[in-house]
N, C-alpha and C positions, 0 to 999 in steps of 0.2 A: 125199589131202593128208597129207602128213607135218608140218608145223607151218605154223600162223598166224604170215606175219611181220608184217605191217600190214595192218590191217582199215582200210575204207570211212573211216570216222570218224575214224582216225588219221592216212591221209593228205591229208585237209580240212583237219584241224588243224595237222597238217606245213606243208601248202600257204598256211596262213593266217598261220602264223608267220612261216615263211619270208619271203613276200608282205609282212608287216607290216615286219620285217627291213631289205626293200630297198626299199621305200620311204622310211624314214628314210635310209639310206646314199644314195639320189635323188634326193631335193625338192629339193635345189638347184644339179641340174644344170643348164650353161646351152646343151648339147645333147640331146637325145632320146637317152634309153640304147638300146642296142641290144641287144635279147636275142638270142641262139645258142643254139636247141637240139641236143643231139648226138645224132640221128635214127641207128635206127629209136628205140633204146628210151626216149629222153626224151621222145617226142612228148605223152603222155598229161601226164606231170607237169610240162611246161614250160607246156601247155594250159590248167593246174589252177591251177599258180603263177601266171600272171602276171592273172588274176582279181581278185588277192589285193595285187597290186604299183598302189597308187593313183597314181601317175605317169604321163604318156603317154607312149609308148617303140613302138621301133620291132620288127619281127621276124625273125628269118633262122635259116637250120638250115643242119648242116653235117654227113657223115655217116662217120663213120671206121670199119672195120672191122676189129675183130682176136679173132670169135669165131666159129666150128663148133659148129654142135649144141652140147654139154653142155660143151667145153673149149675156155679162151684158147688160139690159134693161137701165140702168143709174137711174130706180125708185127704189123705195127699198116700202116693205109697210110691215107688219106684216099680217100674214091670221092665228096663232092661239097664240093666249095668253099665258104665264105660268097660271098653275092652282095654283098654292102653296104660303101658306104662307109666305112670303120673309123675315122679320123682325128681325130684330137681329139677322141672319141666313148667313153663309159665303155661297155665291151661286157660282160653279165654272161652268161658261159657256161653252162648248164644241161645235166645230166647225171643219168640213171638209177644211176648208180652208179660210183663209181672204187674200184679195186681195185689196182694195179700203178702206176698213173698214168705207164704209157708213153702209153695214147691219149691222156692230157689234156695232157703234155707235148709231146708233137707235137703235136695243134692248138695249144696257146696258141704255140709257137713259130712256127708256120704262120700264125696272126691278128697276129702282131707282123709279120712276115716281107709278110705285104697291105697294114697302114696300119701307123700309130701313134694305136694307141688311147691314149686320156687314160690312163685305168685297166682292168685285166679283171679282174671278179669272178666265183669261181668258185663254184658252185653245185650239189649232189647233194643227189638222196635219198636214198640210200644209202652209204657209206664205210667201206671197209676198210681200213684204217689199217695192219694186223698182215701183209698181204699186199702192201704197197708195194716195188716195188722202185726210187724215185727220193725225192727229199727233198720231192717236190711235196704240198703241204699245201691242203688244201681251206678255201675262207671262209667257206663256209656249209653245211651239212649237215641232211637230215631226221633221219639217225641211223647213230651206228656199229653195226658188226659186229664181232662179233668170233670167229666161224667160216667154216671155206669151208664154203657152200651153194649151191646153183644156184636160181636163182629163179625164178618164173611170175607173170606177171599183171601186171597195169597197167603195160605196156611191156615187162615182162621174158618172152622168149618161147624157143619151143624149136621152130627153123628156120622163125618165122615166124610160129607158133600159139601160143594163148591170149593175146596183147597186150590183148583187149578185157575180159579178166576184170579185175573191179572191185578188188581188191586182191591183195598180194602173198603169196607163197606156197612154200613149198619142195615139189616134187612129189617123190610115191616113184616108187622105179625102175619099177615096175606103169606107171604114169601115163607115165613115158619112152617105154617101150617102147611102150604103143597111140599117143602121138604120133607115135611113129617109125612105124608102120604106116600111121597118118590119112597122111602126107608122102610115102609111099614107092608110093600109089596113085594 
């Protein structure tokens, strides 16, 4: 491991804030929010967060891809749709992290594009701000970044491996390269 980015306990407390967050911004809606998490790598913290969100609301994942191994591809496409009625419906988007915010602008254009949501709030753990390449501004956040890193652990994976480790992590290139072998057998 080359640095600790959030440990166990930090993203409870993320997840709790957050959580507390949108439930103020919720209580008095007069539809069922609809969460969207952006699968694979939100699955763990959308899991975590909505624990935390004291409202009763509905769920859906959607799952966009535009990453290879250790580098953004620079394509972004969608591989599964939301299932849910969107319409009149506050939908709060959930995401592992925005960096570019072409994937998140193609889905939200894509969720407008199915219904008309009331409102869509958007949601990361993670946010790089200094690597965007559109004006897309995130609502709510665990935390910024402000280097590029490649990430490991609770969701953030490398072709698929390590999603179940408990917290996030920057691996060294040692740790690349045996994942690349664990994948390549």
């Amino acid at each position: 491991m080359k640095e600790l980015v959030m440990d166990e306990a930090e993203i409870k407390e993320t997840c709790s804030r957050l959580g507390g967050e949108l439930t103020e911004r919720l209580k008095k809606e007069d539809r069922l929010p609809l969460f969207i998490g952006v699968m694979d790598g939100a699955v763990e913290f959308m899991s975590d967060l909505i624990r935390f969100v004291k409202v009763p609301l509905l769920v859906d994942y959607v799952k966009v891809q535009s990453w290879e191994g250790t580098h953004n591809t620079g394509t972004v496409r969608i591989v599964r749709d939301c299932q849910s009625n969107l319409s009149g419906r506050t939908v709060v988007v959930v995401d592992d992290i925005v960096e570019t915010g072409k994937s998140m602008e193609l889905l939200l254009a894509r969720l407008r594009e199915m219904g008309r949501p009331k409102r869509i709030i958007t949601v990361a753990l993670f946010d790089k701000p200094f690597a965007r390449k559109t004006s897309l501004r995130i609502d709510l956040c665990g935390r910024s970044l402000d280097k590029r890193q490649f990430l490991m652990g609770y969701g953030f994976d490398y072709k698929g491996l390590n999603r179940n480790i408990p917290y996030v992590y920057v691996p060294t290139d040692e740790e690349i390269e045996e994942m690349e072998r664990q994948v390549s057998k």
